[in-house]
N, C-alpha and C positions, 0 to 999 in steps of 0.2 A: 701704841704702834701695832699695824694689826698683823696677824700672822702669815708666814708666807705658805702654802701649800705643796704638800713632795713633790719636786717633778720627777715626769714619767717618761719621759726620754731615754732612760738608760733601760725602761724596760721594755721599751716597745724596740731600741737595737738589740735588745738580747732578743726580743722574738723575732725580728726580722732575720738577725741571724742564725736562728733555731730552726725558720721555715727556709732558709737556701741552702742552710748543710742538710735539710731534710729533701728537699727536690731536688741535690745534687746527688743523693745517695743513691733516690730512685732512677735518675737519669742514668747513673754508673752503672746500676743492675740491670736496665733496660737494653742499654749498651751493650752489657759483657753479654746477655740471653740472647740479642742480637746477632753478635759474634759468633756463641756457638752456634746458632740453627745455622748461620750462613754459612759457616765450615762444613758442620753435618751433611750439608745436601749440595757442600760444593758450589757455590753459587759466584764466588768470586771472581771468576774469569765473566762469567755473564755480566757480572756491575760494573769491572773494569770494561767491555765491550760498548755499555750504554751511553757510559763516560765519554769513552773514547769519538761516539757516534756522534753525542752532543755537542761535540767543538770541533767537528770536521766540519768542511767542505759540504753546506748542501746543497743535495740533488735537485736536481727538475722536477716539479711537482707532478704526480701522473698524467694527469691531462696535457702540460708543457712540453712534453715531450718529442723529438722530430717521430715523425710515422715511416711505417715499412719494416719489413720483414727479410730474411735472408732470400737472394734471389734461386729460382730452382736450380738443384745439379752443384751448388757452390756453396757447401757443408765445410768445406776447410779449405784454408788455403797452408796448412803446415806442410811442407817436406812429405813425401810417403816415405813411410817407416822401413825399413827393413820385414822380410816372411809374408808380403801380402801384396796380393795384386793389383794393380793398374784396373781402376773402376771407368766404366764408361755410361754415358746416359745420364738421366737425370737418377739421384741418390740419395737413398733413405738414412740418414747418422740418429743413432742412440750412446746417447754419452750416461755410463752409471758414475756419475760424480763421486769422486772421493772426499767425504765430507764428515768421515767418522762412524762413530755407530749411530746409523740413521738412514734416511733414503732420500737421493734430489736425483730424478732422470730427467734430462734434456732431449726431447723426440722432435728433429727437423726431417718434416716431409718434406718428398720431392719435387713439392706443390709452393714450395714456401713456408707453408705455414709451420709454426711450431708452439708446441707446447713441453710445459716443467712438469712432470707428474711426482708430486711432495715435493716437502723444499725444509726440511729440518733435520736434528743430530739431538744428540745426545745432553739431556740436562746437566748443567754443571762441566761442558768442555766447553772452547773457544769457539765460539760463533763463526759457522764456515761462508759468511757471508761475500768473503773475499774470492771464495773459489768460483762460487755460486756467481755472482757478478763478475770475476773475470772472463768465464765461460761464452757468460751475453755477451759482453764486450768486447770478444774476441770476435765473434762472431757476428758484433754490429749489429744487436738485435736491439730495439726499443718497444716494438711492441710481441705481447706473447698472446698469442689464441685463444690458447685453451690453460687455465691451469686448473690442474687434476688433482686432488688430494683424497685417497684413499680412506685414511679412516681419521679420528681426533688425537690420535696420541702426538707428544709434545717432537717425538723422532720424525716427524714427518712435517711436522706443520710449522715449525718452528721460525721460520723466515719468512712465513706468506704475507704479514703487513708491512715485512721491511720490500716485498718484491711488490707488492700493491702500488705500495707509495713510490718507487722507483722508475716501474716500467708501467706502462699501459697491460692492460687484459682485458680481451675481448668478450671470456666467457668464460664462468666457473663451473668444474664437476665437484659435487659435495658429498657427504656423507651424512645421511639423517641422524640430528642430534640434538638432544636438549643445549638449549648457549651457553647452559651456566655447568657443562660436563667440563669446564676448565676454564681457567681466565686466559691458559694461550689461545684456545679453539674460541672464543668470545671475539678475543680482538680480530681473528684471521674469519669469522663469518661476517662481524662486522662490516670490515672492509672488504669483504665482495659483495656486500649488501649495499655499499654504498661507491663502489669504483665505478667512475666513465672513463671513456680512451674518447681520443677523437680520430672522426675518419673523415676526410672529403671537406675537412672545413666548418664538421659539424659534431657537435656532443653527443654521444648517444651513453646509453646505460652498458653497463655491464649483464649479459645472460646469464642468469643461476638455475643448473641443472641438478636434479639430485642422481644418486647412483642408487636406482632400487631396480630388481627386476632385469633384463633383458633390453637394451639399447645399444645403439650402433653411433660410431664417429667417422666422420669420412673428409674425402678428400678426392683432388684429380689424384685415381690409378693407385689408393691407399685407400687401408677399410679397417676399422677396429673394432671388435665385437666385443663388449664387455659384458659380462653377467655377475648377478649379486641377487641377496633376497629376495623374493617377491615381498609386494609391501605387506601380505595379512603374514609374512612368518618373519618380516623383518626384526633382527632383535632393538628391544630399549634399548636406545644410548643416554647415558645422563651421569652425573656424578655419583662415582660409587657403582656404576656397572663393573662387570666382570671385566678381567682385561683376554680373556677367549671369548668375550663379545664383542668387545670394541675392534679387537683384531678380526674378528670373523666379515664383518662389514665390508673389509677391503674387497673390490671387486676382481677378478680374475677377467683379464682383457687379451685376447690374441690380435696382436697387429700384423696386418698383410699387407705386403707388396710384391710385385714378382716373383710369386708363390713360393715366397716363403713368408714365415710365420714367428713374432716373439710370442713368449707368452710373458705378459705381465700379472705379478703379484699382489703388491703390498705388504700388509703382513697375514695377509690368507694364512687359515690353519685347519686342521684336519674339520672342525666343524663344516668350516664351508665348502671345502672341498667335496668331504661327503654330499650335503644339500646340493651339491651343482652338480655331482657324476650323478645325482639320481635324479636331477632333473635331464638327463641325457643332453647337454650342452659340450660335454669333452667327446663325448662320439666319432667316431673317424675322424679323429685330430690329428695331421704327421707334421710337429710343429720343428722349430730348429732350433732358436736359443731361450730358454728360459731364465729370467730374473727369480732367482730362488726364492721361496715366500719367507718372510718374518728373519730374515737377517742367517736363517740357517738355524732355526730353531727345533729342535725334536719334534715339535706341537705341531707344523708345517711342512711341506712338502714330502706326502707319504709314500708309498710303494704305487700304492693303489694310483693315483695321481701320475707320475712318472710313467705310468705304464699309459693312461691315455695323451698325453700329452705328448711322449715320443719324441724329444729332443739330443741332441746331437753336443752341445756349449752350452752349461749353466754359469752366468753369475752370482755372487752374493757378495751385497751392500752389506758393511760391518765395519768396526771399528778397533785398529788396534790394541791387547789388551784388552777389551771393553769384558766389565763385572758380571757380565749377564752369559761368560761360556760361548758366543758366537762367534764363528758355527761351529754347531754340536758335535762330537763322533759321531754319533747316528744318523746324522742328513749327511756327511761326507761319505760315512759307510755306503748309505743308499746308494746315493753317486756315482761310490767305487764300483758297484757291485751291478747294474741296471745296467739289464741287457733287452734288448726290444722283445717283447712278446710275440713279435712278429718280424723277423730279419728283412730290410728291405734295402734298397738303392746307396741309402745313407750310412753312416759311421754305427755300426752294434755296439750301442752304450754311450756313454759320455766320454768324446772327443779330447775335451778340456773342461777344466772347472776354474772358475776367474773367482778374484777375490781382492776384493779392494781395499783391505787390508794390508796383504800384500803386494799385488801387483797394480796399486793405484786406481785411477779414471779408468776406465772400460770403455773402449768406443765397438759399437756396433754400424758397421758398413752393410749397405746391399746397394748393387746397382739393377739399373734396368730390366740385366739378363738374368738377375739373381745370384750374382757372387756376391758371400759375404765375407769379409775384412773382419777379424776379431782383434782388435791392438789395447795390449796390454800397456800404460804410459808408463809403470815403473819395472815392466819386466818384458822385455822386445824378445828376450827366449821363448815368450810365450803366445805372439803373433804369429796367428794362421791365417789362413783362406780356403774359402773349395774352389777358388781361382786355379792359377798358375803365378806362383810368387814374381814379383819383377828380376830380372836378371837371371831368371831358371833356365836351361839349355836345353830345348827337346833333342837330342840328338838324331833322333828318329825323321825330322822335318829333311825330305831330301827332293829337290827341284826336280824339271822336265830335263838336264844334264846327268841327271847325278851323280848333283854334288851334296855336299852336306850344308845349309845355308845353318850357321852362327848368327844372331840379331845382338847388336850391341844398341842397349837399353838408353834411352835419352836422359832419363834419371844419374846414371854413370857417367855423364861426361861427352859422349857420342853419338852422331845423328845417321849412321850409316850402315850398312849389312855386307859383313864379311861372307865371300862364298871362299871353304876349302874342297879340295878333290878328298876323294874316299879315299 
């Protein structure tokens, strides 16, 4: 009888179960190193946000979308606030989004047109995509003009492929960069590399502008000068650049309408400020509200600066709490202390200092005539105008009788004008 041979079945389940407690260990550890980095850097509200986006409701693909822009002079239809004037004409609105530590401005000209200039927050918070979108929404926007993105940091750019794919964009301003300076700024060149809108029934491309040098953005009865490097001193941008490089890239842009003037930021810092005051671009500048540079950061918005710039209303885009000190003593100190070099017509010094941290969205009004509306959405204490507030009483207003004419405000409830005797 001939012999029967070992089987090997019980060793080949000892190895199969020696190689899945062995790829299960690694899995575990991969797992847990997983875990910590994502803690470390905070990431978890972002994965839960992706999550969350993946099994909603989707959107109209960019191109699907209905066309048209807000019509001119009709920036809001909310209530007027309390502390600020009754605008007439057509009207220029700047909304500084409250969106965290980070920067999204909303600029409706009185032409229609509007542009997002940055559209991101802070790594590791809740995606302020909601804000950001109800803003448009509100306001019944589906296509945007222009969008402006200052420099590549993740605070600024953070939402640009979620607003790509969302809404139509006519035309993009960029920042010279290597692609691979980050995987956010990757995807957000991307897709302005490859967005169309359609207009008239027909596709066209998306315009991609860079921000080097000295250029201009306009509009009916609106003008924006922006200035930034010329291209032979522009600095590298690439992975591993300084971040007083990447910051310095942001343009500094004065918007005009009805001679008055914003000055816009980004996260401008004492480097480029320097470069632009000697390239004499801030020169007889009498501006009125300034977006403060780099969130309020020491490194931004210096004496020297304030002093040609000559504003009246600063804000600053920041985030409650946020790890990074913003804004600094030192730029508030500035603030406090900055008084015009030259005393003129306007307010000696800073008026008001807004902070979105505090006192929410920031909307910036100007009409026709040039009154500007400053309304603070979580602090109405802190709405003003160089108007005449609604329901103020000139007392001094007295007829061909004289008498003293009383105006009872339509906003209040009433459509009529009380005359009393003296």
């Amino acid at each position: 009888m001939a012999s029967r041979k070992p089987s090997n079945s019980k060793k080949n389940n000892s190895d199969t179960k020696k190689i899945i407690a062995i790829l299960t260990v690694i899995l575990v550890i991969v797992l847990i190193i997983a875990i910590v980095l994502i803690s470390i850097r905070g990431l978890w509200k972002d994965i839960i946000d992706i999550v969350k986006n993946f099994f909603a409701e989707e959107e109209l693909p960019s191109g699907e979308q209905s066309s048209g822009n807000i019509s001119s002079g009709n920036v809001s239809n909310k209530p007027i606030p309390s502390g600020v004037a009754e605008l007439s004409g057509d009207i220029m609105e700047m909304r500084v989004l409250d969106i965290g530590q980070g920067d999204c401005i909303l600029l409706l000209f009185p032409d229609g047109q509007v542009m997002v200039m940055d559209i991101g927050s802070e790594l590791g918070t809740t995606s302020p995509w909601n804000v950001i979108d109800g803003a448009l929404k509100e306001l019944k926007i589906t296509t945007i003009d222009y969008l402006f993105l200052t420099h590549t940091d993740y605070d600024h750019i953070r939402e640009t492929k979620k607003l790509v794919d969302n809404y139509q964009i006519k035309s993009f301003y960029l920042p010279v960069a290597d692609i691979e300076t980050s995987a956010t700024w990757r995807n957000a060149y991307n897709a302005a590399l490859s967005e169309t809108y359609v207009e008239d029934g027909e596709t066209k491309q998306a315009e991609i502008n860079y921000n080097v040098g000295s250029y201009e953005i306009s509009g009916e009865n609106w003008l924006m000068k922006c200035y930034s490097f010329d291209e032979e001193d522009y600095p590298s941008i690439k992975n591993g650049s300084s971040a007083e490089n990447k910051n310095a890239v942001s343009p500094t842009c004065f918007l005009e309408y009805a001679d008055r003037t914003i000055v816009l930021t980004g996260d401008s810092n004492e480097k480029s400020e320097t470069y632009l005051m000697n390239k004499g671009y801030f020169d007889n500048v009498d501006a009125d509200v300034l977006k403060v540079g780099h969130h309020g950061s020491r490194s931004s918005t210096m004496m020297e600066f304030l002093n040609k710039v000559d504003c009246e209303y600063a804000i600053i885009s920041c985030g409650a709490g946020n790890s990074y000190g913003h804004p600094t003593p030192e730029v508030l100190e500035r603030l406090d202390i900055y008084r015009d070099l030259v005393p003129d017509d306007d307010y000696n010094g800073f008026a008001q200092v807004y902070r979105t941290d505090e006192d929410g969205t920031v909307t910036v009004q100007i009409d026709e005539n040039g009154v500007i509306n400053l309304i603070a959405d979580e602090n109405s204490d802190k709405n003003t105008t160089t108007g005449k507030p609604i329901g103020e009483i000139d007392s001094g207003e007295i007829n061909e009788s004289g008498q003293v004419v009383l105006i009872c405000i339509k906003q209040y409830g009433c459509d009529f004008i009380e005359v009393g005797a003296i």
